[in-house]
PASEBA-1860 file (N, C-alpha, C; in nm, 3 decimals):
! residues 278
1> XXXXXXXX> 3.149/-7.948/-3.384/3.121/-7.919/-3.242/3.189/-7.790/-3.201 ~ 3.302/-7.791/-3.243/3.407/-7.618/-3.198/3.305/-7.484/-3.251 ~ 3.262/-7.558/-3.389/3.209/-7.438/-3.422/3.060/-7.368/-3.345 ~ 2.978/-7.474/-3.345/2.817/-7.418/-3.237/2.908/-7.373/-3.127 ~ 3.004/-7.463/-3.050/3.049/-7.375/-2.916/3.070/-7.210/-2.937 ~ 3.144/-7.221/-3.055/3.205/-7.041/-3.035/3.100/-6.994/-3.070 ~ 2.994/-7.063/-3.154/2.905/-6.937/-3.231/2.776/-6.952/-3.060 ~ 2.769/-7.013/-3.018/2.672/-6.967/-2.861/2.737/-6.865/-2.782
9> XXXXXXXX> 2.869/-6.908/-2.749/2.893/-6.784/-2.675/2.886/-6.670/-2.746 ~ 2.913/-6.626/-2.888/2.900/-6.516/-2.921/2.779/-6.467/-2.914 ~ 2.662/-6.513/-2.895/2.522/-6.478/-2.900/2.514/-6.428/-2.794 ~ 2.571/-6.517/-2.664/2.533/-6.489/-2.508/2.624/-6.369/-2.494 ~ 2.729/-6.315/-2.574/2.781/-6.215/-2.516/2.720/-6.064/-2.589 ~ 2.696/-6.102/-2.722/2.632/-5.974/-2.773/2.482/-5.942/-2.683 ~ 2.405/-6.093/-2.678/2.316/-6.033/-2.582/2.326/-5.968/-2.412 ~ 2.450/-5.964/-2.402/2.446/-5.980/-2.294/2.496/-5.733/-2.325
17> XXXXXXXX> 2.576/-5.769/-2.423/2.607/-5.622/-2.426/2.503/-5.513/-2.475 ~ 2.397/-5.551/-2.528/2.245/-5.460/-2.577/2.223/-5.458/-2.473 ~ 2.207/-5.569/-2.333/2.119/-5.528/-2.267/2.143/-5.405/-2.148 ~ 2.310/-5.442/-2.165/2.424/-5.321/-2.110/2.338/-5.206/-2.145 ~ 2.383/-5.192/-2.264/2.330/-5.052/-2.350/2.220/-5.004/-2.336 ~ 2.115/-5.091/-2.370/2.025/-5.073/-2.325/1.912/-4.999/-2.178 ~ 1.997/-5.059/-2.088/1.959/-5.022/-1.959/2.049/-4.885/-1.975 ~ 2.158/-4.886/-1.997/2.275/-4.732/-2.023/2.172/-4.594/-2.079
25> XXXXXXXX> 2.105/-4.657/-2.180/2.089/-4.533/-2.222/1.913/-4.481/-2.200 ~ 1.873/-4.649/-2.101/1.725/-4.572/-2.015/1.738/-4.458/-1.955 ~ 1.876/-4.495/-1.892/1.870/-4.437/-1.738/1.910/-4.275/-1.789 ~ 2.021/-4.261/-1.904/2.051/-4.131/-1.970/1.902/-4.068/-1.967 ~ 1.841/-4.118/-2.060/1.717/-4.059/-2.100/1.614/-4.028/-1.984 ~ 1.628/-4.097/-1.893/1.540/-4.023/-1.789/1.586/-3.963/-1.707 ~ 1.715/-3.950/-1.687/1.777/-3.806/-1.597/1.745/-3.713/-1.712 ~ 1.763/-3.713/-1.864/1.742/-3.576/-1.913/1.600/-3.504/-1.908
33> XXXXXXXX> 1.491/-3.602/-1.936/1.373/-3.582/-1.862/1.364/-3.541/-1.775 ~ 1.405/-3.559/-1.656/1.401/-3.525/-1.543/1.440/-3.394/-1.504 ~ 1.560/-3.360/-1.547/1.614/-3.193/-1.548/1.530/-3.136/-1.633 ~ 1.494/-3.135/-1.750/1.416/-3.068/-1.801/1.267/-3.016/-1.780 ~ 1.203/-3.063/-1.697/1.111/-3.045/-1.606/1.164/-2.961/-1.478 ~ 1.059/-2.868/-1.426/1.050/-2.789/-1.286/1.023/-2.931/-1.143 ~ 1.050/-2.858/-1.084/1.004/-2.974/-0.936/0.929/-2.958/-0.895 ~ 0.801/-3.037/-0.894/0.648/-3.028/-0.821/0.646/-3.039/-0.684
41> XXXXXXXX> 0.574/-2.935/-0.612/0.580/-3.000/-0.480/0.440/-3.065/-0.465 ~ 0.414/-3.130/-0.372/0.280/-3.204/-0.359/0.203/-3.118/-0.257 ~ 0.255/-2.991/-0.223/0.150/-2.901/-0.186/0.087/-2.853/-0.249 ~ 0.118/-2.809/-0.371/0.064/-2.749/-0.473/-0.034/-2.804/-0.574 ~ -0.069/-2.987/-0.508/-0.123/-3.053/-0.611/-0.258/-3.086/-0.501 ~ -0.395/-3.027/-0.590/-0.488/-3.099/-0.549/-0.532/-3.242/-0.544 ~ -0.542/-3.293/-0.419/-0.546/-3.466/-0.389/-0.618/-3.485/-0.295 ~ -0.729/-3.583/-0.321/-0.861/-3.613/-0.266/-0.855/-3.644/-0.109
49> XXXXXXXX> -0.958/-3.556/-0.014/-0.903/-3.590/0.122/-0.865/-3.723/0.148 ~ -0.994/-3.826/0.114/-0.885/-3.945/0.138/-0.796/-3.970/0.116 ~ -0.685/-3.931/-0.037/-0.612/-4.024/0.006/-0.505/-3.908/0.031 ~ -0.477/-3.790/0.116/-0.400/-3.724/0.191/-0.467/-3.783/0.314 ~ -0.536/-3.819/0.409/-0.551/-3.900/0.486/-0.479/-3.993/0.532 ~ -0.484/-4.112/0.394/-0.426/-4.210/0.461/-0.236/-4.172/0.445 ~ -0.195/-4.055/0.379/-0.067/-3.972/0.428/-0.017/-3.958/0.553 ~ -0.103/-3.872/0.605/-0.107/-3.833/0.738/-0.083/-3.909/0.803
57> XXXXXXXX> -0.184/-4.090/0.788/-0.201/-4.196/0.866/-0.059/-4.275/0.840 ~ 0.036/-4.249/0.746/0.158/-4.334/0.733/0.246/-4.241/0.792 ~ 0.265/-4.074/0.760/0.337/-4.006/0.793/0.334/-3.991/0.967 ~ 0.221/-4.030/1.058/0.247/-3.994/1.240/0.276/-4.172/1.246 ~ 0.241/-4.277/1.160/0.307/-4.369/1.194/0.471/-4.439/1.175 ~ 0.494/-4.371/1.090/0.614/-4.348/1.081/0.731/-4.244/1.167 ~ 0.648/-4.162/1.187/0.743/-4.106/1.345/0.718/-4.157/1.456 ~ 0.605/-4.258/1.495/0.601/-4.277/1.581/0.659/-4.432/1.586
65> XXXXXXXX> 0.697/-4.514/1.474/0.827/-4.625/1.474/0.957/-4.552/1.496 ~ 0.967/-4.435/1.478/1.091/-4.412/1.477/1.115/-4.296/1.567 ~ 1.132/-4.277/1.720/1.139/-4.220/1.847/1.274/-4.161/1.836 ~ 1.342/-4.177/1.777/1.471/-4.150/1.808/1.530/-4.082/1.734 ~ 1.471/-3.992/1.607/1.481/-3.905/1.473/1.441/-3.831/1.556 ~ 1.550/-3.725/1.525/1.520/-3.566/1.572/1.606/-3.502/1.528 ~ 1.597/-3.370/1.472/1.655/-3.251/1.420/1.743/-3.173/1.482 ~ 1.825/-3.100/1.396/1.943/-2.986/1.469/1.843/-2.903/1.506
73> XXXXXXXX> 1.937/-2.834/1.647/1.859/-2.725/1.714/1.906/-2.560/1.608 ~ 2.057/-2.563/1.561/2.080/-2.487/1.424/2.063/-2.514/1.294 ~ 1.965/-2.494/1.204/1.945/-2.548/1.096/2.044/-2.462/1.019 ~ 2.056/-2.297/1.061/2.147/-2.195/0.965/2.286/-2.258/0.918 ~ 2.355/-2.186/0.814/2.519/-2.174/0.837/2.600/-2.105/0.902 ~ 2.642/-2.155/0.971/2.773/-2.096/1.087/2.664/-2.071/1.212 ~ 2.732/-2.004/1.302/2.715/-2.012/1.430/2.538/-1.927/1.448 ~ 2.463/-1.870/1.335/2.363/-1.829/1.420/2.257/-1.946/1.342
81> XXXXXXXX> 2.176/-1.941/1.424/2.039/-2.066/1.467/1.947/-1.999/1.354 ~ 1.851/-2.089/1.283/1.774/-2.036/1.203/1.652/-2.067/1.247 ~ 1.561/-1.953/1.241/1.437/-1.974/1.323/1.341/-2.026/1.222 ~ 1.253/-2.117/1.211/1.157/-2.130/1.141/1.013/-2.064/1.118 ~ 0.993/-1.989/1.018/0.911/-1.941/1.069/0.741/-2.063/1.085 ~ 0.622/-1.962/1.165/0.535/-2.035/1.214/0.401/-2.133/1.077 ~ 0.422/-1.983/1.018/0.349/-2.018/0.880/0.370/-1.983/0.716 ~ 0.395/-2.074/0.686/0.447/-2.084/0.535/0.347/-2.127/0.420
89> XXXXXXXX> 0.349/-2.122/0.290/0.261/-2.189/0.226/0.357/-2.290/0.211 ~ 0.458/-2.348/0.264/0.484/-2.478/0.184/0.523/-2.526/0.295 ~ 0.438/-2.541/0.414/0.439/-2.596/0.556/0.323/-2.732/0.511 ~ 0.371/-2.826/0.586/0.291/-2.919/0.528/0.113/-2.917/0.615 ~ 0.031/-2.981/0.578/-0.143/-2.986/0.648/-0.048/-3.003/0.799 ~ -0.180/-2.881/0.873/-0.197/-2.859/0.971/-0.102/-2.769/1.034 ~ 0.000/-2.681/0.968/0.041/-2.622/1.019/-0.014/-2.487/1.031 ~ -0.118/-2.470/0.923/-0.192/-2.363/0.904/-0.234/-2.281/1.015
97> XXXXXXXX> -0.332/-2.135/1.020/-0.338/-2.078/1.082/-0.490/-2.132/1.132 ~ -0.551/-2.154/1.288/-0.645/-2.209/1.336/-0.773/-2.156/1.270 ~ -0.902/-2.185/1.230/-0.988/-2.092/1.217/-1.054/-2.044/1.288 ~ -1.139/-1.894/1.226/-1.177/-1.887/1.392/-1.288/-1.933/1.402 ~ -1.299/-1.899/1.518/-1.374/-1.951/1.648/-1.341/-2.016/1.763 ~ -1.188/-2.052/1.676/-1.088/-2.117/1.778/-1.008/-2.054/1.891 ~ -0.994/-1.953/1.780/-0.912/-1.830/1.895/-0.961/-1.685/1.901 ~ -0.994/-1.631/2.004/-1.052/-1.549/1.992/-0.948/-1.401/2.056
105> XXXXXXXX> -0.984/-1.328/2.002/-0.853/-1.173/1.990/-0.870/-1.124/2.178 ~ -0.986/-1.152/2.255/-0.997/-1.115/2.394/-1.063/-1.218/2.492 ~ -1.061/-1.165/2.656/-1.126/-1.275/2.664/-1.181/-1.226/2.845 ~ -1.195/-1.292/2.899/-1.240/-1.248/3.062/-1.251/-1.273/3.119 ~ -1.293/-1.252/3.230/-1.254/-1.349/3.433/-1.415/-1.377/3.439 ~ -1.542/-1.373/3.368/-1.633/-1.461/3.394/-1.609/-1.586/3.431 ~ -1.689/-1.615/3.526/-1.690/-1.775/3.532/-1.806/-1.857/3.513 ~ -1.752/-1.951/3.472/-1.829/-2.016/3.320/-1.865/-2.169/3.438
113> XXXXXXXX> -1.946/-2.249/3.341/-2.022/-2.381/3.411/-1.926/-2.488/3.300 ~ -1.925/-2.580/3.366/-1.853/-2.715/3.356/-1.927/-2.776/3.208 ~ -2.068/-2.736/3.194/-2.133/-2.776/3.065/-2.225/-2.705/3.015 ~ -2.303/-2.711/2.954/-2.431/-2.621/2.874/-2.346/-2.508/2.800 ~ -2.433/-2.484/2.744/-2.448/-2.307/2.646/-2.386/-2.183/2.718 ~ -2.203/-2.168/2.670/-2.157/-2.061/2.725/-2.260/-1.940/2.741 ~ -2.375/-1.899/2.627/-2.420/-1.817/2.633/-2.512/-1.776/2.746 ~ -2.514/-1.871/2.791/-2.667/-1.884/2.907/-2.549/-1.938/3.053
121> XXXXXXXX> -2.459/-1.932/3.071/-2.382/-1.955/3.208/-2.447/-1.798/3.229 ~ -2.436/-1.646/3.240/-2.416/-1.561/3.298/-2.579/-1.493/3.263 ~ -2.617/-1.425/3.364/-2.747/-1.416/3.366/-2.730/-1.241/3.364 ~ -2.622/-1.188/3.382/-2.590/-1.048/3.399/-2.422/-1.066/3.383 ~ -2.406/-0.982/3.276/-2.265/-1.000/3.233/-2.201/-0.808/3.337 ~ -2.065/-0.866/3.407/-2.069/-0.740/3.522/-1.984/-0.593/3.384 ~ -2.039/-0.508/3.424/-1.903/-0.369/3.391/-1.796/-0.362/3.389 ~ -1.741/-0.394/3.506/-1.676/-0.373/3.597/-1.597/-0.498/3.699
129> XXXXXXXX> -1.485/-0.412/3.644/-1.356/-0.535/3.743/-1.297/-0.449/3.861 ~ -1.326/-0.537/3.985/-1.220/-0.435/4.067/-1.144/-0.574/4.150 ~ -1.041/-0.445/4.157/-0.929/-0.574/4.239/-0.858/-0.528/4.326 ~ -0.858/-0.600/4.422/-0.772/-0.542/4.586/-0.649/-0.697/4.540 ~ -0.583/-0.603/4.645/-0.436/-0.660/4.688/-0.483/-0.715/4.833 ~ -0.491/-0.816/4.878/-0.495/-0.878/5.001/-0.463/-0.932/5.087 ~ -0.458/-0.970/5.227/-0.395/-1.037/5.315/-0.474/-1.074/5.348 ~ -0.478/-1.209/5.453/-0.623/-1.239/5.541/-0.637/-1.135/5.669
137> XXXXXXXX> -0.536/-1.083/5.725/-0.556/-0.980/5.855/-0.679/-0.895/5.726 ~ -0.675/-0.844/5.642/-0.760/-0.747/5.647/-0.910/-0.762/5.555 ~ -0.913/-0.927/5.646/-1.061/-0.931/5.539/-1.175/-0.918/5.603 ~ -1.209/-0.851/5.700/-1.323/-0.750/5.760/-1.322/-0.588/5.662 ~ -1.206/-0.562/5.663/-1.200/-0.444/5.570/-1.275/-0.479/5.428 ~ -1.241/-0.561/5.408/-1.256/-0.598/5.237/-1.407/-0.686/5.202 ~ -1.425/-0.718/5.285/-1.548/-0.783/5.329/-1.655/-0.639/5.367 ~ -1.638/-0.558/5.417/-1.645/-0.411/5.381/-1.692/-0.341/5.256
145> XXXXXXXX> -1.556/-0.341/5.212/-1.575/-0.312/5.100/-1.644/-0.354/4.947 ~ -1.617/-0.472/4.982/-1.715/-0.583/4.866/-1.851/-0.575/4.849 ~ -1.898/-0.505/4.978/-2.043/-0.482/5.037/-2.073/-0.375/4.979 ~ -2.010/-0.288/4.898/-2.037/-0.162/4.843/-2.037/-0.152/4.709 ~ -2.060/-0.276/4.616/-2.074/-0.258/4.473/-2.180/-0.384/4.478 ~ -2.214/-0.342/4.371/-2.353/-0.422/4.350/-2.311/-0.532/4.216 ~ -2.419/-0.633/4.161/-2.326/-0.726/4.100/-2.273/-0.660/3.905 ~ -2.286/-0.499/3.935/-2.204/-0.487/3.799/-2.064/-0.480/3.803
153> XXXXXXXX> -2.014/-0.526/3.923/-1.897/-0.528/3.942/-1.858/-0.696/3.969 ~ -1.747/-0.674/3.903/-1.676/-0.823/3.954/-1.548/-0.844/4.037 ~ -1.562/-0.881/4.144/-1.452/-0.928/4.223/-1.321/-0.942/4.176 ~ -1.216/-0.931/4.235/-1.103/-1.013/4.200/-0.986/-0.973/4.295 ~ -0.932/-1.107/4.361/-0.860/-1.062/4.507/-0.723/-1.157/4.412 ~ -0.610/-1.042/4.487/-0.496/-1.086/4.479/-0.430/-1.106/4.548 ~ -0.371/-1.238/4.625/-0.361/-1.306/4.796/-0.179/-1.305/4.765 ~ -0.096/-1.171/4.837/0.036/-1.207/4.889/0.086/-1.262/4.941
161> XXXXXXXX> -0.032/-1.334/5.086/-0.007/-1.405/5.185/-0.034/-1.568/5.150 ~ -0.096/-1.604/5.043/-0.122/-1.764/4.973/-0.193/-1.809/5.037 ~ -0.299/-1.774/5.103/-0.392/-1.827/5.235/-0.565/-1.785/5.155 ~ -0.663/-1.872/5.062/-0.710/-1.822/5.025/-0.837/-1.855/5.049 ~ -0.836/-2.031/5.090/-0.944/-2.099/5.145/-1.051/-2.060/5.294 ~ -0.929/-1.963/5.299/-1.060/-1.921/5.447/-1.135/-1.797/5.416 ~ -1.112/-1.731/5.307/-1.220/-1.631/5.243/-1.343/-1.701/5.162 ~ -1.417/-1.821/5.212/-1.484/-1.867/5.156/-1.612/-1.853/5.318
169> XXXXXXXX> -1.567/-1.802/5.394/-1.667/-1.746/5.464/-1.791/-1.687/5.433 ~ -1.718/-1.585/5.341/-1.807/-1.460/5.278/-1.856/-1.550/5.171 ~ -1.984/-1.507/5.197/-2.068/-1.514/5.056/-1.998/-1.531/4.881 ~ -1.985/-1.399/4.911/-1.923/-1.309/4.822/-1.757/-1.377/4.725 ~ -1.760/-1.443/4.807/-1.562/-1.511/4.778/-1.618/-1.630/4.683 ~ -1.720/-1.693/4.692/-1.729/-1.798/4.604/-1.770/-1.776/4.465 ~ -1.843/-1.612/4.438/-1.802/-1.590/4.264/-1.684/-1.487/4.250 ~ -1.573/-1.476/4.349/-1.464/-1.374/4.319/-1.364/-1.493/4.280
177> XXXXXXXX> -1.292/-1.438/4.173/-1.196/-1.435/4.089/-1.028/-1.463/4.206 ~ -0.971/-1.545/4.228/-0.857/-1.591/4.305/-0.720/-1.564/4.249 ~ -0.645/-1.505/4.292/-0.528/-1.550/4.236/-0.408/-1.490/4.360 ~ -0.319/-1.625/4.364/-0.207/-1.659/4.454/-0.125/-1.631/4.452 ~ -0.014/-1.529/4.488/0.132/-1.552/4.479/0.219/-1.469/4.564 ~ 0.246/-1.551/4.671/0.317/-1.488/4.764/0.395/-1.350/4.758 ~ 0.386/-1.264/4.858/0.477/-1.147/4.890/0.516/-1.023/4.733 ~ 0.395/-1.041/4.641/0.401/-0.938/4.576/0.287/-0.799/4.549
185> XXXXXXXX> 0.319/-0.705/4.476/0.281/-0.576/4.517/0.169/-0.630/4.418 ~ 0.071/-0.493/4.417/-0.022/-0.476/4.337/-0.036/-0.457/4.190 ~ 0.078/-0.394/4.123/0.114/-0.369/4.004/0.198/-0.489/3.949 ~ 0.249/-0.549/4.069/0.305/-0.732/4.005/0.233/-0.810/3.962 ~ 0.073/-0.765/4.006/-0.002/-0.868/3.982/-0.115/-0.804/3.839 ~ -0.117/-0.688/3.844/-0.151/-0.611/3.777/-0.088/-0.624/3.634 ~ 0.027/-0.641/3.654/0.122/-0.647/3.497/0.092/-0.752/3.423 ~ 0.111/-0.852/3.512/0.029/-1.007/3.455/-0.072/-1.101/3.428
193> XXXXXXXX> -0.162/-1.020/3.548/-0.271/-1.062/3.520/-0.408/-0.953/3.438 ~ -0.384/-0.897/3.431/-0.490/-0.793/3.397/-0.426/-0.728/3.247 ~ -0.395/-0.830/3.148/-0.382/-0.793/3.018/-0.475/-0.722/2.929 ~ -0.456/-0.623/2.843/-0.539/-0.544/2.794/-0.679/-0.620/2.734 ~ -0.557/-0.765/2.632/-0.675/-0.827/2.599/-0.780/-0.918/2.732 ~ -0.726/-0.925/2.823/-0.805/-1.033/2.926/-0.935/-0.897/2.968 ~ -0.906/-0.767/3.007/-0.995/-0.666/3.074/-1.083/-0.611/2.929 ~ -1.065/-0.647/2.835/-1.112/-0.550/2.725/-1.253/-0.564/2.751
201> XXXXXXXX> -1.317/-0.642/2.772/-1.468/-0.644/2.852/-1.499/-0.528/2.927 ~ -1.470/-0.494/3.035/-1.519/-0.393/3.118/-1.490/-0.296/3.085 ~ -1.585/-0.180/3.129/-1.601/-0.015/3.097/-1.447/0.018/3.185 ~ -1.438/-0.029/3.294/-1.387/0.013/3.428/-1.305/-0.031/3.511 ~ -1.191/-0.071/3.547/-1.121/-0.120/3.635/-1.061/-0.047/3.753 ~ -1.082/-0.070/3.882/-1.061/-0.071/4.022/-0.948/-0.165/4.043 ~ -0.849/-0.067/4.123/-0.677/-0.134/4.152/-0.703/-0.064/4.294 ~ -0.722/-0.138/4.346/-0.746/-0.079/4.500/-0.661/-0.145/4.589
209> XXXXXXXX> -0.627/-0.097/4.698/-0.540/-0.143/4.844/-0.639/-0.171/4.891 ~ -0.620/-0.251/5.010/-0.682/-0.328/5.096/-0.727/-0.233/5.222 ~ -0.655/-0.122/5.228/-0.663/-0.053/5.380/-0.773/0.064/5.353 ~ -0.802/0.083/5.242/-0.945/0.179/5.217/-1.044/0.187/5.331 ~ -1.065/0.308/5.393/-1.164/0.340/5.438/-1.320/0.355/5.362 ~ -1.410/0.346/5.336/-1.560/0.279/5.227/-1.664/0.347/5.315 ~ -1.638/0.415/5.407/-1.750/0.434/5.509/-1.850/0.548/5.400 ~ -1.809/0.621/5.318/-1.914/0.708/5.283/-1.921/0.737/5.129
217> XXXXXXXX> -1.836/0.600/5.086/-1.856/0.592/4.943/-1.953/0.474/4.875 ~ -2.000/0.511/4.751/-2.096/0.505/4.683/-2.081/0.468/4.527 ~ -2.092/0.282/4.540/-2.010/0.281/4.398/-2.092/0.326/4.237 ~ -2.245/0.305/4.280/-2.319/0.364/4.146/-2.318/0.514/4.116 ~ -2.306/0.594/4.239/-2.291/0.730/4.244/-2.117/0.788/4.169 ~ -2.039/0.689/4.238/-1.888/0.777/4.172/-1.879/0.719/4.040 ~ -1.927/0.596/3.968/-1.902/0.558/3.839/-1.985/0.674/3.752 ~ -2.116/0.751/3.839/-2.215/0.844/3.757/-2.100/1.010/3.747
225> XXXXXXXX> -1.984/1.020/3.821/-1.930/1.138/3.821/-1.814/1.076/3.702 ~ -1.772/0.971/3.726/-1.646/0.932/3.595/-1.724/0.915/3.508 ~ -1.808/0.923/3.420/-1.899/0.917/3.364/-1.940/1.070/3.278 ~ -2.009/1.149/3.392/-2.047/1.235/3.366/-1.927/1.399/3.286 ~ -1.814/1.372/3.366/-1.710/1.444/3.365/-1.527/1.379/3.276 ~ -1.575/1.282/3.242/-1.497/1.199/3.092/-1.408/1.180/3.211 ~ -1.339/1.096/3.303/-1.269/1.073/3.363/-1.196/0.905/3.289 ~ -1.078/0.886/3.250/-1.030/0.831/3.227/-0.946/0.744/3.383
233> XXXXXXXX> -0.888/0.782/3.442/-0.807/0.764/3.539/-0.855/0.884/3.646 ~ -0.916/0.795/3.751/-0.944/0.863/3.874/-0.945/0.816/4.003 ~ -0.956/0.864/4.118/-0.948/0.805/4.266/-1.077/0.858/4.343 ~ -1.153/0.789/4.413/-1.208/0.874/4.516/-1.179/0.911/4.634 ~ -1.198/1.045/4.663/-1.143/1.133/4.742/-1.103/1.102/4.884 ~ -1.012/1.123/4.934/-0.975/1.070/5.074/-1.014/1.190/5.200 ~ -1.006/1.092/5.322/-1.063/1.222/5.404/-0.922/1.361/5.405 ~ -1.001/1.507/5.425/-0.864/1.594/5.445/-0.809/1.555/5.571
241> XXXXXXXX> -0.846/1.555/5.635/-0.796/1.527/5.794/-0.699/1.369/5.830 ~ -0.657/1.274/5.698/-0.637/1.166/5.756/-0.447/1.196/5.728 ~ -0.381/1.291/5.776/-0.230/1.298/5.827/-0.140/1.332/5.667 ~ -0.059/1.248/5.647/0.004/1.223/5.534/-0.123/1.188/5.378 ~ -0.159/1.319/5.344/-0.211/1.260/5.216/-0.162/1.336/5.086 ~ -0.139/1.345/4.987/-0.136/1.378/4.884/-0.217/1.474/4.876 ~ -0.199/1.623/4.836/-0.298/1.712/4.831/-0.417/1.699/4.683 ~ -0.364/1.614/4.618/-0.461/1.610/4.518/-0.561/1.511/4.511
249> XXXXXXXX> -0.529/1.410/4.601/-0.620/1.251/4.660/-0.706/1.326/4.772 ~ -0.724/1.471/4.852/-0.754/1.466/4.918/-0.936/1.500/4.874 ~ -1.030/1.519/4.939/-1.180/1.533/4.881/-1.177/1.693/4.914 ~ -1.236/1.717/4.858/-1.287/1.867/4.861/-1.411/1.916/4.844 ~ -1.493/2.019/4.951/-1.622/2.005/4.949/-1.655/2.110/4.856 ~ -1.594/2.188/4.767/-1.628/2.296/4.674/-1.670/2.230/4.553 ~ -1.621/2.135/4.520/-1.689/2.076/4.403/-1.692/1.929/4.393 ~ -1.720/1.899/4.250/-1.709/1.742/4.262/-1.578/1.676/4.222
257> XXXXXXXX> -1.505/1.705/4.137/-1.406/1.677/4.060/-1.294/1.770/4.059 ~ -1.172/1.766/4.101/-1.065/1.809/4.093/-0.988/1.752/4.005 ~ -0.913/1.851/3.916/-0.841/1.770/3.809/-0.645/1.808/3.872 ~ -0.627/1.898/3.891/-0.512/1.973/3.936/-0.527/2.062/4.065 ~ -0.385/2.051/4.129/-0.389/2.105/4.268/-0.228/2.185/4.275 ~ -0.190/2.194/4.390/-0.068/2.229/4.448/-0.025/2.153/4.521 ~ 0.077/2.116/4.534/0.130/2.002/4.662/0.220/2.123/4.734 ~ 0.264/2.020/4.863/0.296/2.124/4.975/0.447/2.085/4.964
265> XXXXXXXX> 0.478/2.216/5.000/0.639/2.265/4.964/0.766/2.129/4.937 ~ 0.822/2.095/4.867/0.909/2.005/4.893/0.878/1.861/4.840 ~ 0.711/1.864/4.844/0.673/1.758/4.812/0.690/1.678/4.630 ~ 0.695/1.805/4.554/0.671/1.781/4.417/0.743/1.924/4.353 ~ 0.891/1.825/4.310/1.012/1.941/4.223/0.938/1.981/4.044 ~ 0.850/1.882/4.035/0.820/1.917/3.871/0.697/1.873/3.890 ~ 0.579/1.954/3.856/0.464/1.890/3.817/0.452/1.824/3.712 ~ 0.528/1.803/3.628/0.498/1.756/3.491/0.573/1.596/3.517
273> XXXXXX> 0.609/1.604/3.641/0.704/1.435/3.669/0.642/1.354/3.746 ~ 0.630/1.228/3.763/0.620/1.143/3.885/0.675/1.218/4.022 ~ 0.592/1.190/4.156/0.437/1.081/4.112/0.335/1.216/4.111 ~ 0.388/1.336/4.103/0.258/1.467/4.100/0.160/1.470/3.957 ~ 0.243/1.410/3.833/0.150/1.372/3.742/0.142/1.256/3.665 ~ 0.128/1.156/3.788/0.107/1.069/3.787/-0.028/1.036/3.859
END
């Protein structure tokens, strides 16, 4: 009997030490495997939309069990912040760049219909953007003036005073272009709203004041002189007789186009400076 006792346990213990070893020298062997190989990323591996799909479908459900995982606002070392950039090739699906049609490089103050075929909203696409600076005191003036371009021009009022609903009088106010913001200048609104890419549409843009006199101007006629005479940046002519004017804003009946003048004594230390060549 002594003897089967000792000779079992010796069985149960040698087996028990292979299997030690055993498992010892799996695990060796597949870390050396393992280093000896490069690291795959799974961007780099073509895998059938489905089943990156149902990825996607574990990967937003899994952030969305877990609300409360969120990242350093410094990912760098030491005190400066590391910015990520926007697009990487080893950014995971969907970080990619949109395709197009999605985004388009310009764009414009048409106004468009709630449904159907962008292409067919506009029946006459305008030239021409012009834009006053406005108050409501001076919308007889401007109401005026609106009356003097025909529809290759497009509206667009910029309200200092925030009062915009009662210019819906006019005709005219319900296809013009709105925009609100108390007690600023023309070039405030100009800087922000009238981006190169938003105007790249029109031949022409009009930055006009509100206090314009219109009595004897002619908007198909002066676009035919900027036109005719390569005018990049121009004004039409003001009366000579109206007090304080700029001698080069003023009209002159010798010709059509004035490019350079003289200002009156005092008025302009450098022609080559603001605002004389300007």
């Amino acid at each position: 009997m002594g003897n089967l006792y000792r000779s079992g346990v010796f069985r149960k213990s040698n087996d028990g030490a292979r299997l030690v070893i055993t498992t010892f020298m799996g695990m060796l062997l597949g870390y050396l495997i393992g280093v000896s190989f490069p690291s795959v990323s799974l961007t780099k591996i073509n895998l059938p939309s489905s089943l990156m799909s149902s990825f996607d479908i574990a990967f937003n459900d899994d952030r969305r069990s877990s609300p409360s995982r969120s990242f350093p606002e410094n990912l760098g070392s030491g005190s400066t912040p590391f910015t990520p950039k926007i697009y990487a090739p080893t950014n995971p699906r969907g970080a990619e760049s949109l395709p197009p049609g999605i985004v388009v490089s310009d764009s414009d103050f048409y106004l468009r219909r709630l449904w159907g075929d962008p292409s067919e909203d506009l029946k006459q696409k305008p030239k021409y953007l012009v834009t006053f600076t406005v108050g409501l005191e001076q919308k007889n003036n401007i109401d005026a003036a609106v009356k003097k371009f025909s529809e290759d021009f497009q509206i667009m009022l910029f309200h200092y005073d925030g009062r915009t609903s009662e210019w819906d009088q006019f005709e005219w106010s319900r296809r013009a272009v709105h925009v609100s913001v108390r007690k600023q200048t023309k070039w405030w609104y100009a800087k922000r709203f009238l981006h190169p890419d938003v105007v790249a549409a029109y031949d022409f843009i009009f930055i006009w004041d509100e206090d314009l006199g219109v009595e004897h101007f002619n908007a198909e006629k002066y676009m035919q002189l900027v036109k005719k005479h390569g005018l990049e940046i121009s004004q039409p002519g003001l009366e000579p007789n109206n007090g304080l004017t700029w001698q080069m804003t003023k009209r002159r009946g010798d010709r059509e186009v004035h490019k350079d003048t003289e200002e009156k004594p005092g008025w302009c230390s450098d022609p080559h400076l603001p605002p004389c060549a300007a």
